[in-house]
Structures are given as structure tokens and as C-alpha cells.
C-alpha positions in Angstrom: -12.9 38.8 31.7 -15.2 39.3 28.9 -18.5 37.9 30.6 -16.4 34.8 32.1 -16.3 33.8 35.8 -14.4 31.8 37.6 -11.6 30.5 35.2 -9.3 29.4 37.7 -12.2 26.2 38.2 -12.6 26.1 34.2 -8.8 25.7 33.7 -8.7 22.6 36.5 -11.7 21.2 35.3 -10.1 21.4 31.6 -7.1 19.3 32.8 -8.7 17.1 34.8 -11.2 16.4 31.5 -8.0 15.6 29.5 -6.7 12.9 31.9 -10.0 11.4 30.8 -8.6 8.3 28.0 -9.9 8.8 24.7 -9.6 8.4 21.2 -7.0 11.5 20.8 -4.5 10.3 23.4 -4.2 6.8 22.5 -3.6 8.0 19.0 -0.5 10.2 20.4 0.2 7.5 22.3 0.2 5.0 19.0 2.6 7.3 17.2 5.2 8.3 19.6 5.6 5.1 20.6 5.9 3.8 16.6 7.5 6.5 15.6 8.9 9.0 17.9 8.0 12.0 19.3 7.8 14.3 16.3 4.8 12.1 14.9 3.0 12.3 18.3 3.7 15.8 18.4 2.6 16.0 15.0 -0.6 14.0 16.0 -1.3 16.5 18.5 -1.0 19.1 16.8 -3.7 17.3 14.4 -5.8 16.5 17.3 -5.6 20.6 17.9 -6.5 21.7 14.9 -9.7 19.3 15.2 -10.6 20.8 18.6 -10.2 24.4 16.8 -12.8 23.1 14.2 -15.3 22.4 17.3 -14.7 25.7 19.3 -15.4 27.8 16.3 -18.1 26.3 15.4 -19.8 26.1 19.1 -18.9 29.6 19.0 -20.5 30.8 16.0 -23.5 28.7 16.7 -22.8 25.9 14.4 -23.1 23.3 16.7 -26.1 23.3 18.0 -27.0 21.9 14.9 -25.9 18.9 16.1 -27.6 19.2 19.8 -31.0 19.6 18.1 -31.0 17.5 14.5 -30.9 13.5 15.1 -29.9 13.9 11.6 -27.2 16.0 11.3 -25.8 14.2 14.2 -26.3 10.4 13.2 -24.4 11.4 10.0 -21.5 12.8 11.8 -21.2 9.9 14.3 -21.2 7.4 12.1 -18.4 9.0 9.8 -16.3 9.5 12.7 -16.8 6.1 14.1 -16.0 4.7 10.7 -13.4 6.5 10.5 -12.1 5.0 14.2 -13.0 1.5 12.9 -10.4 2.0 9.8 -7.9 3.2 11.8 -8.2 0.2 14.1 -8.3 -2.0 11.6 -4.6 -0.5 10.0 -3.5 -1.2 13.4 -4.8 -4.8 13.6 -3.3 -5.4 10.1 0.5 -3.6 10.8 3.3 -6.0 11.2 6.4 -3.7 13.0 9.5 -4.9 11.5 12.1 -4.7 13.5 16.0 -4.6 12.0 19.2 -7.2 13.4 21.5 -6.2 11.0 23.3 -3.5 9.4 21.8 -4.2 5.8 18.3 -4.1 7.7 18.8 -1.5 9.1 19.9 0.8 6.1 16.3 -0.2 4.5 13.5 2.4 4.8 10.9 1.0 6.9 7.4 1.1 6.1 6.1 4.2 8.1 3.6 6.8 7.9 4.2 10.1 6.6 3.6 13.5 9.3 0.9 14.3 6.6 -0.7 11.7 7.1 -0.6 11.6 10.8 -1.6 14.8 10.8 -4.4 14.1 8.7 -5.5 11.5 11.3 -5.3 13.2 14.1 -7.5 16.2 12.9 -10.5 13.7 11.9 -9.9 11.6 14.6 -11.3 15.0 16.7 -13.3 17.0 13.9 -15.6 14.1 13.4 -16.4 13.5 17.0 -19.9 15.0 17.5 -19.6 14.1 21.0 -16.9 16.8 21.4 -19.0 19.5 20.0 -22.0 18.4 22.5 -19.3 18.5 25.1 -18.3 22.1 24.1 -22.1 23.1 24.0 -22.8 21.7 27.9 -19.7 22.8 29.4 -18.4 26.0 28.7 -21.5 27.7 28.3 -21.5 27.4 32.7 -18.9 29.6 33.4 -20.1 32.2 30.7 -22.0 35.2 32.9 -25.2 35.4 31.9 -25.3 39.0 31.5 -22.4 38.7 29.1 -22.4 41.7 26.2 -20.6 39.3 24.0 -21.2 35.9 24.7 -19.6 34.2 21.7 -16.8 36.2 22.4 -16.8 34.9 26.1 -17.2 31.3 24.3 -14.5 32.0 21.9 -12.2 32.9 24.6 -12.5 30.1 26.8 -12.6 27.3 23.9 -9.0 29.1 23.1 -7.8 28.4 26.7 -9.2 25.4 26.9 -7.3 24.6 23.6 -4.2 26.0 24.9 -3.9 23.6 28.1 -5.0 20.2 25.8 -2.1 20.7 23.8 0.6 21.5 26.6 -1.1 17.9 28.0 -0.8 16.6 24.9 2.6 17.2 23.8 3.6 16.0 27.6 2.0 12.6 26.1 3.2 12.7 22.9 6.9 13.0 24.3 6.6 10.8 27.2 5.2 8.0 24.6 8.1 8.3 22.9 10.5 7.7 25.8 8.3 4.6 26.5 8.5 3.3 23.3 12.4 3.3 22.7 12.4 0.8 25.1 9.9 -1.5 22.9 10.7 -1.0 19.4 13.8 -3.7 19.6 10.9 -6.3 21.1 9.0 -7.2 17.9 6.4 -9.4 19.4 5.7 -6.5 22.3 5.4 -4.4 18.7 2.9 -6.8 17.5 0.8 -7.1 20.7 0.5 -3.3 20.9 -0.8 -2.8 17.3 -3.6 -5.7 18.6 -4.1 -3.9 21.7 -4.6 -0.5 19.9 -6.3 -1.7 17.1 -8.9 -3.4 19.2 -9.6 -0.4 21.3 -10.2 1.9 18.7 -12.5 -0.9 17.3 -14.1 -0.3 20.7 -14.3 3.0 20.5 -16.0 3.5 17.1 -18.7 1.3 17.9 -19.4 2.9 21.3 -19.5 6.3 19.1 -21.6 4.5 16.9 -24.2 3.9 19.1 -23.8 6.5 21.0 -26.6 9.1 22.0 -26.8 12.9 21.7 -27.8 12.8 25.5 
């Protein structure tokens, strides 16, 4: 189908890749649980959007810009694992507050807009180099190489690939949110969490940061 083979093995191997624990799901996971499934869902959707950014831009060339400048690709790595850092450091510094009374209850609680979320979870994937490198190495194997069209081939697998992550992801997003009815009443399980997560995406902006392109 338009110079691809064997899509059946692309598929699994595309499911299998997002079982892999990353950035993007422990964000869903950090929102559905906060605040219910609509702002995982939203943060998938984010997420999506980021992972759009990547295939188009693998597609159309863009990113092996990235495989072959140490430049190009030190800047981006260290703006996205900034940009990990801060959000692990809002986590760290969150304080869930959690209501006993019907006056507390009434009061608006200090949460994050869907904009916002949104926001986060499209940078939280855009500014991942190491997804475009990932793009670059993997689907170009099950593209024939006698493909007329190959970007086209590229485009089209990067979609389906697209497709299944956010079916998993909205699976995570809602299951998250099941999960975390059962914790919000607990305000010191709240406050562990937010240490938990915040320290792990600590983690994971420094390994970006010194990550390699190889």
C-alpha cells in the first residue's frame, strides 16, 4: 500500500513501542488522576498534536536536520528537557487540597485550565528530538525501497502510527481517572504522587539532557 510492506508487524511493533513508559504517559497519567478524565484526554490529545508535529516534519525531510546537526539538535533537547524540569518542578511545588465540608467544597479549587493542559502536552512531545530520531530510524524499515512516493509511504504510516498512540492513550487517560477517584479524598497519597511525579519528570529532563543523537 503505497510502497509499504508488512504493516501488520508495523502496527504491533507501534503498540508494543507505546507500552514503553515515557514522558507523554505519565503526563496523562498526572492529569486524569488530578483531574479527571477529560484533562487526560485533553493531554492526549496535546501529546497527538505533538506527535503530528514530528511525522510531518520526518516526512517532509525536516528532521533530518536534527540527525545530522549537533546543533540544531542540542538546542532542541535542551528546551524540551527544560521544559520537563519545569513541569516537574510545578509538580514538586503543588499542594492538592482536598475538601471535608460543604463550604470547602463549594470553593473553586486551584486547577489547571484544558488550555493549558493541552499546551503541555503538545510540548511535552514537539520538543522531544528523540522522537523525531525515532521517527527517522523506524519507519523508514518497512517503507519499500522501490517506493514511487516515499514521503507519501512515510506520511501514511506516521498517520497510523498516530492513530493507534492515541486509542492507547485515551485507554490511559481514562483508566487514570478511574484510579484516581479512589485517591483524591487521601490528601497525603495526593501529596506523595505530586513528589513522585515531579521527581520523575526531573529524571527525565536530565536524561534528555544529556542525551545523545545515537
Amino acid at each position: 500500500m503505497l510502497g509499504t510492506h508488512d504493516l501488520a508487524i508495523f502496527i504491533l511493533s507501534g503498540f508494543l513501542l507505546n507500552l514503553t513508559p515515557g514522558p507523554d504517559s505519565l503526563l496523562i497519567v498526572t492529569k486524569s488522576a488530578a483531574q479527571g478524565w477529560r484533562a487526560g484526554c485533553i493531554a492526549a490529545l496535546g501529546i497527538g498534536s505533538g506527535l503530528l508535529v514530528h511525522i510531518f516534519a520526518a516526512a517532509l525531510g525536516l528532521s533530518a536536520i536534527l540527525a545530522s546537526s549537533a546543533t540544531a539538535f542540542t538546542i532542541v533537547k535542551i528546551i524540551g528537557a527544560a521544559y520537563l524540569i519545569y513541569i516537574g518542578i510545578k509538580a514538586l511545588w503543588h499542594r492538592p487540597k482536598v475538601s471535608h465540608d460543604a463550604v470547602d467544597q463549594a470553593a473553586p479549587h486551584r486547577t489547571e485550565s484544558l488550555r493549558q493542559i493541552y499546551v503541555q502536552g503538545f510540548f511535552t512531545n514537539a520538543l522531544n528530538p528523540k522522537v523525531a530520531l525515532f521517527f527517522l530510524a523506524f519507519v523508514p524499515q518497512f517503507i519499500s525501497h522501490d517506493a514511487d512516493h516515499k514521503a507519501w509511504a512515510f506520511l501514511l504510516l506516521g498517520l497510523i502510527f498516530e492513530f493507534n498512540s492515541m486509542i492507547y492513550c485515551l485507554l490511559l487517560a481514562l483508566l487514570a481517572a478511574t484510579a484516581g477517584k479512589r485517591l483524591k479524598s487521601h490528601q497525603q497519597i495526593g501529596m506523595l504522587i505530586n513528589k513522585v511525579v515531579g521527581t520523575l519528570f526531573i529524571s527525565l529532563g536530565i536524561k534528555l539532557a544529556l542525551a545523545s543523537r545515537s
